[in-house]
N, C-alpha and C positions, 0 to 999 in steps of 0.2 A: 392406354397403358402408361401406368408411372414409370417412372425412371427413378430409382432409389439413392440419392447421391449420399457417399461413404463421407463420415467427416474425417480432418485431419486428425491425429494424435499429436497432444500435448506433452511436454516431457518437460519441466522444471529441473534442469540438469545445469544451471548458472551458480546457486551456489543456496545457501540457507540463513532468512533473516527471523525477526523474533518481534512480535505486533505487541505495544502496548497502549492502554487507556491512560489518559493524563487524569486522575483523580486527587481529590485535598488527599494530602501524607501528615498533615500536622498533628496528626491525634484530636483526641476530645478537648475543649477548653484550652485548646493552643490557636495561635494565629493560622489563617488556614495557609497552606502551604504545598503548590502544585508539585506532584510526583508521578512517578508511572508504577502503575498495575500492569503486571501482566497479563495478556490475553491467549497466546498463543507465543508457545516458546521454540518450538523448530519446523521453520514454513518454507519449503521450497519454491523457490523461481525461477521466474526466466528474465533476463534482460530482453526491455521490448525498444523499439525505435518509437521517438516522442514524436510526432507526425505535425505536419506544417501548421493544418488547422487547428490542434490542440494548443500548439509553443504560442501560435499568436493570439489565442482566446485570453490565454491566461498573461500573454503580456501585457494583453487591453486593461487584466485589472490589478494591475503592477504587481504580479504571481509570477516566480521563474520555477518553471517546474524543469527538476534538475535530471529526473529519471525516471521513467518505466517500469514496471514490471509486473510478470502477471506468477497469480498464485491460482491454487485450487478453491474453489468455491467454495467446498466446505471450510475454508475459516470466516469467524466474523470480523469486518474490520469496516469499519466508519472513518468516514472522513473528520480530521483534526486529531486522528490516532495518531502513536508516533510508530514507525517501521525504523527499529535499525539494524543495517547492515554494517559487517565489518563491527570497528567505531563510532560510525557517523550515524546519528540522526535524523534522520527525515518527517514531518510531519505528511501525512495522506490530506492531500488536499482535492482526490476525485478517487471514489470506488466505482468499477463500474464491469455489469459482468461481460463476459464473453463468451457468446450462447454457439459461435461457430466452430466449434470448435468439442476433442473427446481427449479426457471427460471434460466437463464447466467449470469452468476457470473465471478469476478478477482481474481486472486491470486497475493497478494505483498508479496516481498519478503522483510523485513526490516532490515535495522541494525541501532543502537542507535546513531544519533548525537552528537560528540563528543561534541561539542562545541553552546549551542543550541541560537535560534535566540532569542531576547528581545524578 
């Protein structure tokens, strides 16, 4: 006999950020000129805890990843996309999903863009 184990409920109740593509903005016959596209303009989250083994992977490749958090699966986001929350900035520097969980959800990993886009 199986045992049917019920998964948790997910609930993105942290707050709402807005995913973009860094694509040329320069026009045609202009110098090219990085900007953001947007990809997805109202994506709820959750604030997640950055865990031992992730802080230290990414310090080994001198990456300080500054925050967490997980979205609904259904967006698409790639890593070197920019997430920003609030004002701030973030580039995605790990998407990755999270299959334990109802419904399927992403986990990004962020760190603060130094230098942020117009």
């Amino acid at each position: 006999m199986q045992i049917k184990r019920e998964l948790p409920f997910q609930t993105f109740n942290d707050g709402i950020c807005r995913i973009y593509s860094v694509k040329n903005v320069g026009g045609k016959g202009n110098l090219p000129v990085n900007g953001l596209v947007e990809k997805a303009g109202r994506v709820p989250y959750e604030r997640r805890r950055v865990g031992v083994e992730r802080f230290y992977s990414a310090k080994k490749e001198n990456v300080k990843i500054e925050l967490l958090i997980r979205i609904p699966e259904a967006f698409d986001v790639s890593p070197n996309d920019i997430c920003i929350l609030g004002e701030t900035q973030y580039e995605v520097e790990q998407a990755q999903e999270a299959r334990d969980i109802m419904p399927g959800a992403k986990d990004l990993a962020l760190k603060r863009v130094e230098k942020s886009y117009g």
